[in-house]
Legacy VTK file of the C-alpha trace (Angstrom):
# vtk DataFile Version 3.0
C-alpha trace
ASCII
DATASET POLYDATA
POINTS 157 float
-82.045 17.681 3.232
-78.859 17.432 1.175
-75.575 17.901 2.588
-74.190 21.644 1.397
-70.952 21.384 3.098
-68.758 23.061 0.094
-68.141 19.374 -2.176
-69.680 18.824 -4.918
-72.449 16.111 -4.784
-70.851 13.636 -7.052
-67.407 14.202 -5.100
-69.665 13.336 -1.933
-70.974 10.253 -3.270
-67.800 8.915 -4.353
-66.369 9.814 -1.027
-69.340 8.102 1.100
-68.890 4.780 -1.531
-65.005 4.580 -0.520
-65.911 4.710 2.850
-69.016 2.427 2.598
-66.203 0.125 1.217
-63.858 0.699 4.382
-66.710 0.455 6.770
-67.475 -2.685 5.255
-63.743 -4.099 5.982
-63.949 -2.462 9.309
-66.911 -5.064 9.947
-66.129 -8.223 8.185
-62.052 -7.535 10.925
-64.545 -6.881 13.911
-66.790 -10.214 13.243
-63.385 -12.043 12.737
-62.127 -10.231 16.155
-65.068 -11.706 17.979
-64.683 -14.825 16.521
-61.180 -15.191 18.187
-62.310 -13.656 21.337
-64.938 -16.164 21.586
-62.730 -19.391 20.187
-59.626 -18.967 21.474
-57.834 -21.985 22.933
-55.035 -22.979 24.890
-52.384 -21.982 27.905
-52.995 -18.651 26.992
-56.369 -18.533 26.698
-57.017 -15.515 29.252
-54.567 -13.415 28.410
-55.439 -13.557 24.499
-59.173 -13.195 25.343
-58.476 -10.470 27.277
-56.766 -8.836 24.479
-59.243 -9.978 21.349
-62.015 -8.549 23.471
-59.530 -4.959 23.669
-59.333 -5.355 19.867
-62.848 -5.966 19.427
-64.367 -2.707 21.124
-61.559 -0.699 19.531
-63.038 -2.016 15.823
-66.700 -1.209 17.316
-65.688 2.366 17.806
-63.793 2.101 14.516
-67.263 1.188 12.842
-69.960 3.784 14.440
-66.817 6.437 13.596
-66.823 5.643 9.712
-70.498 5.399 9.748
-71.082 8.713 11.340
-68.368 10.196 8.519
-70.477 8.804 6.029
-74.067 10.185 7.835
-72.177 13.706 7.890
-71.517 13.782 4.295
-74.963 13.128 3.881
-75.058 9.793 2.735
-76.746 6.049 4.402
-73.865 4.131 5.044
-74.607 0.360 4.587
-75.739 -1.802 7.466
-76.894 -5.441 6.642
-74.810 -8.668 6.035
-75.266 -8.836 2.739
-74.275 -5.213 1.700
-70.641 -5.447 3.847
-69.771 -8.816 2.339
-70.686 -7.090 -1.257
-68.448 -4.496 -0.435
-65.232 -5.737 1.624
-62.345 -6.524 -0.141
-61.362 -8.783 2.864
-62.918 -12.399 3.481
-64.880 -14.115 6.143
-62.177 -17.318 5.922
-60.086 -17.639 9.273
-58.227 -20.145 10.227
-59.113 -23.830 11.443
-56.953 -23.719 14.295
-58.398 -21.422 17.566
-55.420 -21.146 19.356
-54.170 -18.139 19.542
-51.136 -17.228 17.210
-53.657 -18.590 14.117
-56.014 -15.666 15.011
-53.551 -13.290 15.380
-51.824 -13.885 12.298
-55.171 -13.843 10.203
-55.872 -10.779 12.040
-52.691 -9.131 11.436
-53.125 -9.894 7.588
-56.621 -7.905 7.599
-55.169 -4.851 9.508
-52.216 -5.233 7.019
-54.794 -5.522 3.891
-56.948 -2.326 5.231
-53.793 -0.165 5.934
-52.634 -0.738 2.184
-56.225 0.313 1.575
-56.203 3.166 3.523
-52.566 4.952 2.666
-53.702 4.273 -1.410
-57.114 6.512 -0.556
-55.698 9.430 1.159
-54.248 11.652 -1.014
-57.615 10.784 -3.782
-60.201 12.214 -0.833
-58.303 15.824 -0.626
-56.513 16.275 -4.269
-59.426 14.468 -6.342
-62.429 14.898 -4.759
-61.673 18.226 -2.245
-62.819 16.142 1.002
-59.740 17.357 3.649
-61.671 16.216 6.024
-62.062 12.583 5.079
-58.752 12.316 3.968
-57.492 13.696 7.779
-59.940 11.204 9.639
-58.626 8.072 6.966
-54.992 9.250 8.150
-56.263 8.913 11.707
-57.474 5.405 11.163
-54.258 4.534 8.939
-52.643 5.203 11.917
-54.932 3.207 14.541
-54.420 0.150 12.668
-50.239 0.904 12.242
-50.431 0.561 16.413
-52.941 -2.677 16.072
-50.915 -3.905 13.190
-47.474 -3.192 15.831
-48.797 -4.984 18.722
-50.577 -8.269 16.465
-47.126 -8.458 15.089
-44.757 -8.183 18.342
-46.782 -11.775 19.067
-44.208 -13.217 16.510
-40.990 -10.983 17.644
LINES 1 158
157 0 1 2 3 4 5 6 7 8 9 10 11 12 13 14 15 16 17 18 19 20 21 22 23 24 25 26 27 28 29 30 31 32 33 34 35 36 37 38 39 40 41 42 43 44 45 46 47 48 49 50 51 52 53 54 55 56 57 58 59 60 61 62 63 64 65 66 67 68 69 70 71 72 73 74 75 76 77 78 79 80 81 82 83 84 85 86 87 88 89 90 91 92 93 94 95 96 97 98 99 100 101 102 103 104 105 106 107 108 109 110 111 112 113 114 115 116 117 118 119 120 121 122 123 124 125 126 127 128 129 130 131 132 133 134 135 136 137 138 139 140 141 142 143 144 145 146 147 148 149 150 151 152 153 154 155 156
């Protein structure tokens, strides 16, 4: 059964598409997160593992969130591989080093990248295609990644 939630069907497919898209990002900065959770090296190993593993199951919740958003609009969002990588505008490349500044800093970049993303959507979901309520749940998540974005970057202060 279709969605009739007061948008327009088109508007609701061009909604679900930008988030497919952000969901997408929101995957491709999770793998990466595990990736340094599992690879980190060096004196403070623990510590950073600790805190990769934090960031990790804060992107997981990030993820189900956005894909639920999508389901409610009435829409599949995307769930292989093949359809995040042909979606993300971020890339699978992290660094060669594993210790733990070289994650962070990748990291950081992505969070950086997807907040730029994020702030140049917001105002298109409500004034464009009358979705309030993405564009107050993508303000949310701007937001969530300004804190992550804070704390990667106080590594380097």
């Amino acid at each position: 059964m279709k969605a009739n939630i007061g948008i327009k069907p088109d508007f609701l497919s061009k909604v679900a598409l930008s988030l497919s898209q952000i969901l997408a990002d929101e995957f491709i900065l999770y793998t990466k997160t595990l990736k340094a959770h599992w690879c980190v090296t060096g004196p403070d190993f623990h510590s950073q593992h600790l805190f990769f593993e934090d960031l990790y199951k804060q992107s997981q919740e990030i993820i189900d969130g956005l894909a639920e958003r999508i389901r409610t609009l009435g829409h599949f969002p995307p769930a292989t591989l093949k359809e995040f990588l042909d979606l993300t505008h971020l890339t699978e490349k992290t660094s060669q080093k594993n210790d733990s500044l070289s994650y962070i800093k990748g990291l950081l970049a992505d969070h950086e990248s997807i907040l730029i993303h994020l702030r140049e959507n917001i105002d298109g979901y409500a004034d464009s295609l009358h979705d309030e309520g993405s564009s107050d749940y993508i303000t949310s998540l701007m937001e969530t990644h300004e804190k992550i974005a804070w704390m990667l970057r106080a590594h380097f202060a």
